[in-house]
ZADO-1210 file (C-alpha; in nm, 4 decimals, padded with zeros to 6 digits):
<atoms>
<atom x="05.8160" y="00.9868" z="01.4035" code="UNK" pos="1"/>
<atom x="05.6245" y="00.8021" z="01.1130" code="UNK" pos="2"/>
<atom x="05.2487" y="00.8478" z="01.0886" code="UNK" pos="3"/>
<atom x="05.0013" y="00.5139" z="00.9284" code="UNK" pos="4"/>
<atom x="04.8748" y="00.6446" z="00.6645" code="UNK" pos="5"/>
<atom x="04.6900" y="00.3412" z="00.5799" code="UNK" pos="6"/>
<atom x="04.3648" y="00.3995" z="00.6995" code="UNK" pos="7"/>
<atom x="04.3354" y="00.1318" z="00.8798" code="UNK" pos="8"/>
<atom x="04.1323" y="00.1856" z="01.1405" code="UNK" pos="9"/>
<atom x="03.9362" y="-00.0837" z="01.2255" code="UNK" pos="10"/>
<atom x="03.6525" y="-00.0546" z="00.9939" code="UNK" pos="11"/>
<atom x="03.7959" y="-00.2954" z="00.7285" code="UNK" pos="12"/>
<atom x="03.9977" y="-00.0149" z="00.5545" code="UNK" pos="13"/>
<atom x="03.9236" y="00.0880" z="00.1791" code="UNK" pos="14"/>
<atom x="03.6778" y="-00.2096" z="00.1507" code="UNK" pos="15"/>
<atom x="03.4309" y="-00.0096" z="00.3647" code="UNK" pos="16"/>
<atom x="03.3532" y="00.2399" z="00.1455" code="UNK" pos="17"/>
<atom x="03.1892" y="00.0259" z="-00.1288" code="UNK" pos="18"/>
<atom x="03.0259" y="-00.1675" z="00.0782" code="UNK" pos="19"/>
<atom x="02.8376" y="00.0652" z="00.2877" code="UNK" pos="20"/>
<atom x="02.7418" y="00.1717" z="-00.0903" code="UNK" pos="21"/>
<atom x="02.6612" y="-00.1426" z="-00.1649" code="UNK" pos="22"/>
<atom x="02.3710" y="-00.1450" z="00.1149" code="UNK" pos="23"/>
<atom x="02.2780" y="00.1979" z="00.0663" code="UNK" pos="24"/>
<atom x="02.1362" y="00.1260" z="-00.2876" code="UNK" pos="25"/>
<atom x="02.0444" y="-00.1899" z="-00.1998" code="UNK" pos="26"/>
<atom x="01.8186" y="-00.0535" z="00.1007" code="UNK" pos="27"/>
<atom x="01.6777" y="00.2531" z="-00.1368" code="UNK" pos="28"/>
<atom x="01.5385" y="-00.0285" z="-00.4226" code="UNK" pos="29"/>
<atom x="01.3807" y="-00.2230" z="-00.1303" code="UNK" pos="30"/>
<atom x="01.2209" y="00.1560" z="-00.0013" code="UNK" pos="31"/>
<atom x="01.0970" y="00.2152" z="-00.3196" code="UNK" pos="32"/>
<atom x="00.9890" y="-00.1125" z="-00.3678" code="UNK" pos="33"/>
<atom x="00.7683" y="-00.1052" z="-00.0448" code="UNK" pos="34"/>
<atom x="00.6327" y="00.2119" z="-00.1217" code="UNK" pos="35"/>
<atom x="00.5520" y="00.1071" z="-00.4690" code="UNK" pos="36"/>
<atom x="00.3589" y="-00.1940" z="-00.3169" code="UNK" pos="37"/>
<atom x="00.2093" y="00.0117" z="-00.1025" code="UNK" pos="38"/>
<atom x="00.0540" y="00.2289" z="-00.3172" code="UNK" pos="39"/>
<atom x="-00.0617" y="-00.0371" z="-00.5123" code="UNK" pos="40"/>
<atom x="-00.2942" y="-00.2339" z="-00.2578" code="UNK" pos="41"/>
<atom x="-00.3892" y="00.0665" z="-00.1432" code="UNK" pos="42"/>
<atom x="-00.5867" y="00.2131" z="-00.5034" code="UNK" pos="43"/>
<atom x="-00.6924" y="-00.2314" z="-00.4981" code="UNK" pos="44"/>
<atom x="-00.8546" y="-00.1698" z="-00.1629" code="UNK" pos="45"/>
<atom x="-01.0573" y="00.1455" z="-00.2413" code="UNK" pos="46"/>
<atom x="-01.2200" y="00.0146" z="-00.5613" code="UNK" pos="47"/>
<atom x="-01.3304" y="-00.3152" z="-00.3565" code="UNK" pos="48"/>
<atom x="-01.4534" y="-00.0920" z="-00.0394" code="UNK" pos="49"/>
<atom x="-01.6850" y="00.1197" z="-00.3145" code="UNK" pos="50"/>
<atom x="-02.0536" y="-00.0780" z="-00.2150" code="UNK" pos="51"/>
<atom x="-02.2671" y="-00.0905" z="-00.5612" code="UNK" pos="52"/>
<atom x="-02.6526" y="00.0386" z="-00.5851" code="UNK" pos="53"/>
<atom x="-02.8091" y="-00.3123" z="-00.5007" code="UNK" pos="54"/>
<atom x="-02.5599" y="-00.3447" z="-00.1739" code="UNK" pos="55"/>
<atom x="-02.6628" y="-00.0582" z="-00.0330" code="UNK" pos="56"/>
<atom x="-03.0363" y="-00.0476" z="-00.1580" code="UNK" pos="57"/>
<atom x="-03.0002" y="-00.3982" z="00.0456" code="UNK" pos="58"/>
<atom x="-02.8351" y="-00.2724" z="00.3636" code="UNK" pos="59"/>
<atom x="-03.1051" y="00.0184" z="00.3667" code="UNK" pos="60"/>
<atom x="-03.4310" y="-00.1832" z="00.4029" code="UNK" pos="61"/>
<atom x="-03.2294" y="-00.4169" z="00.6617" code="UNK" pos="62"/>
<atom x="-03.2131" y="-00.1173" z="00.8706" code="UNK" pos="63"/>
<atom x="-03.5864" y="-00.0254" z="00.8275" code="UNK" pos="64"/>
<atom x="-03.5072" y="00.3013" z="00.6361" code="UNK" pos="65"/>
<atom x="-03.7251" y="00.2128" z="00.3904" code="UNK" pos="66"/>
<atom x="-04.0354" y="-00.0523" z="00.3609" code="UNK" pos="67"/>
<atom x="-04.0689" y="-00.3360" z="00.1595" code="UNK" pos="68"/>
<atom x="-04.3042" y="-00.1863" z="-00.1603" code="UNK" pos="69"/>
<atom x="-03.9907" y="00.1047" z="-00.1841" code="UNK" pos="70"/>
<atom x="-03.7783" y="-00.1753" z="-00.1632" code="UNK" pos="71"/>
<atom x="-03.9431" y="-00.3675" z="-00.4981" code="UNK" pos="72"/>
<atom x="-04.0009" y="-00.1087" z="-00.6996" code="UNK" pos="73"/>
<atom x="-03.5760" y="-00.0002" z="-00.6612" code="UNK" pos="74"/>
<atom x="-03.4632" y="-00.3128" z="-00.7245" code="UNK" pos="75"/>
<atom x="-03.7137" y="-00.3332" z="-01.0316" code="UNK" pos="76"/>
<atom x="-03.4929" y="00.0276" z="-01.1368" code="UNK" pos="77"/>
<atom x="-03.1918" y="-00.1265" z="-01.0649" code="UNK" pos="78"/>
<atom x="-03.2098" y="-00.4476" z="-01.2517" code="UNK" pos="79"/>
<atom x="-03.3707" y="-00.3149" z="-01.5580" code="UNK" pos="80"/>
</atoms>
C-alpha cells in the first residue's frame, strides 16, 4: 500500500503556506497602521477640545455666573 505524500489536501498544497504569510503581514501593517492613525486624531482632538480664557470667560457670564462689570474688567485682563 502506497501513501500520498504530496500534501495535497485540498488547501492548494505548498502554495498555502506563503500565502497565508502573505496576509498575515499584510493584515499586521494595516493594524498598525490603524492604530497609528488612531492615536494621531486622537492627541488632534484634545488640543482643539482645550476652551481658551476668553471662551470660557464668555460661556460664564452667558450663564449668569458672573455680571456684566466682572465681565469688562476680565476681558480688559485678558486682552492686555
Amino acid at each position: 500500500m502506497m501513501h500520498n505524500w504530496n500534501m495535497d489536501w485540498g488547501w492548494g498544497g505548498m502554495w498555502f503556506g506563503p500565502a497565508f504569510m502573505i496576509i498575515l503581514v499584510v493584515a499586521a501593517i494595516l493594524l498598525i497602521a490603524a492604530v497609528v492613525r488612531a492615536l494621531g486624531s486622537a492627541s488632534a482632538s484634545d488640543d482643539k477640545a482645550k476652551p481658551t480664557a476668553r471662551q470660557i470667560l464668555d460661556e460664564r457670564f452667558a450663564k449668569g455666573e458672573i455680571d456684566q462689570e466682572e465681565y469688562e474688567s476680565r476681558r480688559k485682563l485678558l486682552s492686555g
